[in-house]
C-alpha positions as MATLAB code, in Angstrom:
seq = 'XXXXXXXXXXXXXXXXXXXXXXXXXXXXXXXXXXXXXXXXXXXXXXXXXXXXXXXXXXXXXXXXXXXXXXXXXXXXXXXXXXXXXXXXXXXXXXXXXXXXXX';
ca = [
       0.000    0.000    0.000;
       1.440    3.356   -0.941;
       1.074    5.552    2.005;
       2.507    8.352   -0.049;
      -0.578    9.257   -2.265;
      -2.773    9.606    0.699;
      -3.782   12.822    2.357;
      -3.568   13.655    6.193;
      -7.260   13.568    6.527;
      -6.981    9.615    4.798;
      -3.883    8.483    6.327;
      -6.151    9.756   10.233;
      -8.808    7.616    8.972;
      -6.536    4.795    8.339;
      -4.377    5.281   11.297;
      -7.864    5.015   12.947;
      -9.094    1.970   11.346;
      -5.867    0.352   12.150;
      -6.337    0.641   16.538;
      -9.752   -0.651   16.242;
      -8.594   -3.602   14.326;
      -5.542   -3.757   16.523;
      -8.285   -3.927   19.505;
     -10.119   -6.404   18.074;
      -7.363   -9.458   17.218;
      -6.076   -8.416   20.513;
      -9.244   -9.221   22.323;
      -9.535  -12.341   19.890;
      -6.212  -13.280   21.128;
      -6.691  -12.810   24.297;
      -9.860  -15.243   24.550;
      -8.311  -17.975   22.599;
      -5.426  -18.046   24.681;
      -8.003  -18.270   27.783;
      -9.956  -20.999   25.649;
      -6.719  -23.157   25.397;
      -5.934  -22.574   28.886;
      -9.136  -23.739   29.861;
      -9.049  -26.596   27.490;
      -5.860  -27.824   29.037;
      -6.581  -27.684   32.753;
      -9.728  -29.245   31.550;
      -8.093  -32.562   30.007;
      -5.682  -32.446   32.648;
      -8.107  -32.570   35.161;
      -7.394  -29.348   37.242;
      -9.820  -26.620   38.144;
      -8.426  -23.399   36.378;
      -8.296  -21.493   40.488;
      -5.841  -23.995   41.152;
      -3.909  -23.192   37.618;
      -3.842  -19.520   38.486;
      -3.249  -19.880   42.142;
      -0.091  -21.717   41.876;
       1.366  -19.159   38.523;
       4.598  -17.278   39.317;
       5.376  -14.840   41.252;
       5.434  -12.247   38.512;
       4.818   -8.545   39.063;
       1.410   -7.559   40.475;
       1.368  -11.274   42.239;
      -0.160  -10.131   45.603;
       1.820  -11.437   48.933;
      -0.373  -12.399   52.431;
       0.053   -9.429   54.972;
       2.259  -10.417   57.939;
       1.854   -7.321   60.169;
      -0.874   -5.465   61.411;
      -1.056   -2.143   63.368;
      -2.892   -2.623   66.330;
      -3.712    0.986   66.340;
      -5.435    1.173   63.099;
      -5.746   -2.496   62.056;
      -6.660   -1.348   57.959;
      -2.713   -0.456   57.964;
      -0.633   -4.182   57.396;
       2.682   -4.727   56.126;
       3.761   -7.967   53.949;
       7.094   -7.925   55.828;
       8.756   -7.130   52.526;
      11.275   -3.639   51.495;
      11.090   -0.995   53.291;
       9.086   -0.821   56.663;
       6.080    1.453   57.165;
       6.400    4.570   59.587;
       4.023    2.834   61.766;
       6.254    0.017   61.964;
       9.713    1.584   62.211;
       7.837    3.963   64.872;
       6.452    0.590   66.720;
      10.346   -0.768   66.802;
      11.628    2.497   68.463;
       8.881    2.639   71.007;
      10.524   -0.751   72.635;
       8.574   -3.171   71.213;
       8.528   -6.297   69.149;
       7.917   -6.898   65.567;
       6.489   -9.828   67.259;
       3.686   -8.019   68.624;
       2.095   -7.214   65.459;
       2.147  -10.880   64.111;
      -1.243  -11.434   62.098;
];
């Protein structure tokens, strides 16, 4: 296709009609790859929860909360990187990480 030819109004138009298909095969993608997935926990014999349940730890994977702030118990802390001001302020009250063991 000669791009060259085409006018700015056309090649907007085009440039438009390309996203929407882009959207589209990658939404049809998308499903098949869940349709295979499904397919294959199926003839294995597991339920898909247990398929996605056990996936890596990749980005976004969420981690169980090992602390909680007894003063404000919707604060919690995964013991991972850096700790919280509540916790570091806990620590240098005298206290034990212990102490705020979920």
């Amino acid at each position: 296709m000669d791009l060259s030819n085409l006018s700015a109004k056309e090649l907007r138009q085009l440039q438009d009609q390309i996203v929407r298909e882009l959207k589209k095969r990658e939404g049809q993608d998308l499903q098949k790859a869940r349709d295979e997935i499904f397919a294959i926990a199926q003839r294995v014999g597991l339920p898909v929860k247990d398929l996605i349940a056990t996936g890596g730890r990749g980005k976004g994977s969420t981690v169980a909360a090992r602390y909680r702030n007894p003063g404000d118990t919707t604060q919690q802390w995964t013991g991972r990187g850096r700790q919280p001001k509540w916790v570091k302020e806990y620590l240098d009250s005298g206290k034990s990480i212990e102490d705020l063991r979920i």
